[in-house]
Every structure is written in C-alpha cells, then in structure tokens.
C-alpha positions as CSV (number, residue, x, y, z in Angstrom):
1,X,71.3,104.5,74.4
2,X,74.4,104.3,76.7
3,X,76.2,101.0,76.5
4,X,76.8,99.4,79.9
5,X,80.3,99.1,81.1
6,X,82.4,96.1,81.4
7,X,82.2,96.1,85.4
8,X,78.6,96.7,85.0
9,X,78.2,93.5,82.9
10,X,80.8,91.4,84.9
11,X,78.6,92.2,88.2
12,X,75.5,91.1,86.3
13,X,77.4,87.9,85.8
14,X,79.1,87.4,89.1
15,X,75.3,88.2,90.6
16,X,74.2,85.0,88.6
17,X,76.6,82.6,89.5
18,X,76.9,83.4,93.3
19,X,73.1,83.0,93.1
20,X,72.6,79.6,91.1
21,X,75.8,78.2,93.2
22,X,73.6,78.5,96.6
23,X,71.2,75.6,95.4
24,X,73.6,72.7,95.1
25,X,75.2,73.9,98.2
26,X,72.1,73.2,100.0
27,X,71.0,70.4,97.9
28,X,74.6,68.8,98.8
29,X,74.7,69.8,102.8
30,X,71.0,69.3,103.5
31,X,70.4,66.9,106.0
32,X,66.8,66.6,104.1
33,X,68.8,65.9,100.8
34,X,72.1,64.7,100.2
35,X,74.2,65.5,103.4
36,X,77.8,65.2,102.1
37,X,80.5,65.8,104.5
38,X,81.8,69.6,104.1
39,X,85.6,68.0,103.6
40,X,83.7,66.3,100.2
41,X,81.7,69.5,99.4
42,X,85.0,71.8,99.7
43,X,87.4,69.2,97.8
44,X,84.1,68.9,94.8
45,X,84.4,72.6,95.1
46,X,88.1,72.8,94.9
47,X,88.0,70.5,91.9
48,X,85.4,72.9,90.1
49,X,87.5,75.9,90.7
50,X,90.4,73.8,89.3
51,X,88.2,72.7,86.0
52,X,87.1,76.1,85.5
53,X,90.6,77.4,86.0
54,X,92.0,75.3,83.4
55,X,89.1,76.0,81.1
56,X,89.7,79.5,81.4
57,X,93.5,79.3,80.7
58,X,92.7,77.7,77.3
59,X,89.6,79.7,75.8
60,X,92.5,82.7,76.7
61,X,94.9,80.7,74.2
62,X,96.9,78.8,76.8
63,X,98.4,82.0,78.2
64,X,101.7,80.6,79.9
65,X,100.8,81.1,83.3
66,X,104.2,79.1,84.9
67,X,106.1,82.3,83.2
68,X,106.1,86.0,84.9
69,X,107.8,87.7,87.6
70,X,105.5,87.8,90.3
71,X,104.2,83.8,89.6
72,X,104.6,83.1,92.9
73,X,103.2,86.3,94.8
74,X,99.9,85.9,92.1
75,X,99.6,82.0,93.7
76,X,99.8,82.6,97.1
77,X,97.4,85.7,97.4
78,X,95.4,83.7,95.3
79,X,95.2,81.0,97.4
80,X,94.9,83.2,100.2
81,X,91.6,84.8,98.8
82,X,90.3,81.2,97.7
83,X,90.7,80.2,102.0
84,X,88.6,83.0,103.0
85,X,86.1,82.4,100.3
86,X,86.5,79.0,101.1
87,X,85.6,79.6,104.6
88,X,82.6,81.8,103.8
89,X,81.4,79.1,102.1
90,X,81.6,76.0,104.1
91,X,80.0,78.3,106.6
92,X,76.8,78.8,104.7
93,X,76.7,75.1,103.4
94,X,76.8,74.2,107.3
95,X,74.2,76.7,108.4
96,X,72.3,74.3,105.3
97,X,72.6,71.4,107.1
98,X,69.5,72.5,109.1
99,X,66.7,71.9,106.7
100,X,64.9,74.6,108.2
101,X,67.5,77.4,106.7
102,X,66.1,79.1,103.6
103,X,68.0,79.9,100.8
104,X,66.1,83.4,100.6
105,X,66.6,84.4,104.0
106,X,70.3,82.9,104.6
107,X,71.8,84.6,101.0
108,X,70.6,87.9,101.6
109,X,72.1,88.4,104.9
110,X,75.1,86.7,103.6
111,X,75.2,89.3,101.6
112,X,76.3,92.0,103.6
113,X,79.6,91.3,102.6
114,X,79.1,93.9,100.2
115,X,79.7,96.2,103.0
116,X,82.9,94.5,104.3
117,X,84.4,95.2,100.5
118,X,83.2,98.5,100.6
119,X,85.0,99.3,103.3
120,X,88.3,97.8,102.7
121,X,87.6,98.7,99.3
122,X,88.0,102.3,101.2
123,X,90.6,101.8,103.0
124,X,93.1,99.9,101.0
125,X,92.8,101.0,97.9
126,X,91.8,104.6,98.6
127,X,88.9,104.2,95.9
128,X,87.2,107.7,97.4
129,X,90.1,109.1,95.2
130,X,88.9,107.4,92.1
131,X,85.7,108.9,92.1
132,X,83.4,106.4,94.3
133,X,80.7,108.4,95.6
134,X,80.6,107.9,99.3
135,X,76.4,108.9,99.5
136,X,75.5,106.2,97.4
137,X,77.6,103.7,98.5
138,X,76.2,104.1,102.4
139,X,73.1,104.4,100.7
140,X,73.0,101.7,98.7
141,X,75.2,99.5,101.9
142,X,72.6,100.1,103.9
143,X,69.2,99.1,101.4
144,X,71.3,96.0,101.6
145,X,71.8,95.3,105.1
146,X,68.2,96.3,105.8
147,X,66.8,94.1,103.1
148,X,69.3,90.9,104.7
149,X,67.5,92.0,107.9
150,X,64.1,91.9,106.1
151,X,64.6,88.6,104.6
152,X,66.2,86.9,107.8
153,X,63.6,88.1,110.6
C-alpha cells in the first residue's frame, strides 16, 4: 500500500480544523446564541492565533524566531495574509448573525476559494510547470463550485 504524502495528510488536517472552527463562529455571532461583537470575535481570534503561535514555537524547540534575515519581510506578509483571512472570516461570522444562515449551506459556498488559490496558485507561482494537472484541477474546481451551488440554493 502507498503511503500518503505529507501535503496529502496536512490537507486532511487543515480540512478538519477549518470545518470544526465554523461552529463557534456561529455559536459566538448568532443572534439566536451568543451574539458577540465581531471586534471581540476577531481580537478572541487574534488571541488564539497568538496561543497557538507560541505553542507551536516551543513543541519546535523554541526555534529563535527574532533571529534571520528576512524577520521582517516573514512578519509583514504574514500579517498581510492573517488581514485577508481575517476579513474572510469576520465576513462569514456576520453572514451568522442571521440565524437563518446554515452552516451547511454558507461553508460550502465559502468554499470556492479553492478556485481563487488555484488560480493564483497558477499564476504566481507557475505551478503548471511543476506538474499540476490542469484537467483535474478544473475538474475537480468545478465539482466544487457546483456542490457550493447545491448546498446554497
């Protein structure tokens, strides 16, 4: 039997966590439940990303993270990417303010973002040239985008 490759197992993982991270969202933003302001959802989820951070640096061995070259490039594309996935996800925790938004029907469509990475995926890292097969990726792109359809009608 073929062992599954790292990527494979770290999508399996990534899958999980964006999918169990949807509930408090809505359990936090729902006007039927808690209804906490987004400004104290995004600073609880700035805190968790901090946590986790620091959690991470240490099971790594307390890799010294205020020495390299590039410390300052690495902090502000990371904070760079944290805004727009910050803004993606005040978004959806708004849109659950309305307790008539289902998890099942919002995530899914949400989930079309795997064609927006795709596609810069594309273009700015030229990943065509490292062996991406362009028929299952549109393939595949689209399943998704119809299911999100599926789920939202």
């Amino acid at each position: 039997m073929k062992s599954l490759k790292a990527w494979v197992v770290a999508g399996i993982i990534a899958a999980f966590a964006y999918g169990v991270y949807s509930i408090p969202l809505k359990y936090l933003s729902s006007d039927k439940y808690l209804k906490a302001p987004l400004e104290l959802i995004a600073m609880g989820l700035a805190l968790g990303v901090v946590v986790t951070a620091a959690g991470f640096a240490w099971l790594r061995g307390g890799v010294a993270i205020t020495s390299g070259p590039y410390l300052w490039t690495h902090l502000l594309i990371g904070a760079a990417a944290g805004s727009v996935w910050l803004i993606g996800t005040l978004t959806v925790t708004g849109a659950f303010r309305d307790p008539a938004t289902n998890v099942a029907q919002l995530i899914p469509l949400v989930n079309a973002n795997t064609l927006v990475a795709v596609v810069l995926g594309l273009i700015f890292f030229q990943e065509l040239a490292n062996g991406v097969e362009l028929g299952r990726i549109v393939i595949g792109g689209s399943l998704i985008m119809v299911g999100g359809y599926i789920l939202s009608a």
